[in-house]
C-alpha positions in Angstrom: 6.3 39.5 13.5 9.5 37.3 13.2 9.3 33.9 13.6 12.7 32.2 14.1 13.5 29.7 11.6 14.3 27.6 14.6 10.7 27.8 15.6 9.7 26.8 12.3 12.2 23.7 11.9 11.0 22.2 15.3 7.2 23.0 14.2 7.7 21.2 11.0 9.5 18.0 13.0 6.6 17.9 15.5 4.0 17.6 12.6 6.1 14.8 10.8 6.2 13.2 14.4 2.3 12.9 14.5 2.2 11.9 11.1 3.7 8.6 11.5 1.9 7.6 14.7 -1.1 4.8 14.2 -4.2 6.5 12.8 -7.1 5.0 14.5 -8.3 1.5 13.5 -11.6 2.6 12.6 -10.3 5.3 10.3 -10.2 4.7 6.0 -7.0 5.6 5.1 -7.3 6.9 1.7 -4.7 6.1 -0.7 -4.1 10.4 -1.2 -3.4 10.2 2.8 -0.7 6.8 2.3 0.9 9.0 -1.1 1.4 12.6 0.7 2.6 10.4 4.0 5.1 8.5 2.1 6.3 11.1 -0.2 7.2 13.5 3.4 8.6 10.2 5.2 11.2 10.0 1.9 12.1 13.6 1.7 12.4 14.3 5.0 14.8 11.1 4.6 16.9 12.2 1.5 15.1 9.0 0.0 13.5 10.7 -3.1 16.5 10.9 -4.6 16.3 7.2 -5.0 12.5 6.4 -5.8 12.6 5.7 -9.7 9.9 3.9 -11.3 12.6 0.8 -12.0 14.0 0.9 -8.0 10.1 1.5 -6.7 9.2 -1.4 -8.5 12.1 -3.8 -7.7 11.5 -3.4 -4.2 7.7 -3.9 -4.6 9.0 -7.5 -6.4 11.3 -8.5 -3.3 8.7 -7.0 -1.0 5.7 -9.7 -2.9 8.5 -12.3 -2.4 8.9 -11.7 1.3 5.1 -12.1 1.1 4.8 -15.4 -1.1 7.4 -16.7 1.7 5.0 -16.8 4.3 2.4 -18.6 2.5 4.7 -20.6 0.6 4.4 -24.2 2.8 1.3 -23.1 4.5 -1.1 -25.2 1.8 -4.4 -24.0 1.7 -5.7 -21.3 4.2 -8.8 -20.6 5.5 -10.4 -17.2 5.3 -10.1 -14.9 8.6 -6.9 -16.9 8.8 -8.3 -19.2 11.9 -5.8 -20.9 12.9 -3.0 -18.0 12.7 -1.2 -16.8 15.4 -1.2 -13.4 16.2 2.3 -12.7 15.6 1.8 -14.9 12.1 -1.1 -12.2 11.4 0.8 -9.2 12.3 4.1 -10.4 10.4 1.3 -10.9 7.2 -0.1 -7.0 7.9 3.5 -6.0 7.5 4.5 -7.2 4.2 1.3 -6.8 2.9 1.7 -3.1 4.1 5.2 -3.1 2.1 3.5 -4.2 -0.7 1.1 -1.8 -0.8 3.2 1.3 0.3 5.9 0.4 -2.7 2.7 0.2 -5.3 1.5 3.3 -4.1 4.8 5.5 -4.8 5.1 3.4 -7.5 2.0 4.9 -9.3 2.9 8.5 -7.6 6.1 8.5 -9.2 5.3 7.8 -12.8 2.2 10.4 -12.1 -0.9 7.7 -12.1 -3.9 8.0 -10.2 -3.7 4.5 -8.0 -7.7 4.9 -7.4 -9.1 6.3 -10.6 -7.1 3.3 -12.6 -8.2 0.6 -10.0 -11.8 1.5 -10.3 -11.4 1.8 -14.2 -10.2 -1.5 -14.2 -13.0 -2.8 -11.7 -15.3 -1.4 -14.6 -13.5 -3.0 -17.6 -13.4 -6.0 -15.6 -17.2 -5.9 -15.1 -17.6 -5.9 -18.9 -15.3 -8.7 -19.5 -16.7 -11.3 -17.3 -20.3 -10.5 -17.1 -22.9 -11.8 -14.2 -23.8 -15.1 -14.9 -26.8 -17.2 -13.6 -24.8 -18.7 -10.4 -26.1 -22.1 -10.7 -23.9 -22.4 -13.4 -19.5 -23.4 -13.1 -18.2 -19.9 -14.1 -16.5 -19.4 -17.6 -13.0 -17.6 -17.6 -11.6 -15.7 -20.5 -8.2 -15.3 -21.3 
């Protein structure tokens, strides 16, 4: 059986369509799901080309500073963000997103497991700054 490499081609866009519509908001996104999507969005781009460790991570710096700006004159903010707009919560979802898409093909490109290190870290962490009893002001190390 032939199958025309027309056939394929539009198969191939139609897949790449449905992976960049919104995945449900219950659904955990995993941060395997976020690397393979990114890493098909830049190729099917020409992108790649571009996504060195240096340029990843000098757009994950402007993208934090985009981010700082919106807290910047905002003083202290409450948790849930309260008295946020919409809009001003959506705008934060964005960058943050930016932030978090630019770390993640960051680590992809210099071959590191975002998850595995993160959880490593959570554990080394753990050993650094130990429980302690809660009545007490809590003791950081440097």
């Amino acid at each position: 059986m032939h199958v025309s490499t027309h056939a394929i081609t539009k198969s191939k866009e139609k897949k790449m369509e449905n992976s960049y519509e919104s995945p449900k908001k219950s659904k955990d996104v995993s941060l395997k799901e976020l690397r393979d999507r990114l890493a098909e969005f830049a190729e099917a781009r020409g992108w790649d080309r571009y996504h060195s460790p240096r340029n990843l991570l000098l757009a994950l710096v402007g993208e934090v500073g985009e981010l700082s700006e919106i807290f910047q004159w905002k003083g202290e903010v409450a948790k849930g963000l309260p008295n946020w707009t919409a809009d001003d919560k959506e705008h934060l979802e964005e960058e943050l997103s930016d932030v978090l898409l630019y770390l993640v093909q960051l680590a992809d490109v210099c071959g590191l497991d975002l998850g595995q290190a993160a959880v490593t870290k959570i554990i080394k962490n753990g050993r650094k700054y130990p429980v302690v009893n809660q009545k007490t002001k809590p003791t950081y190390n440097n």
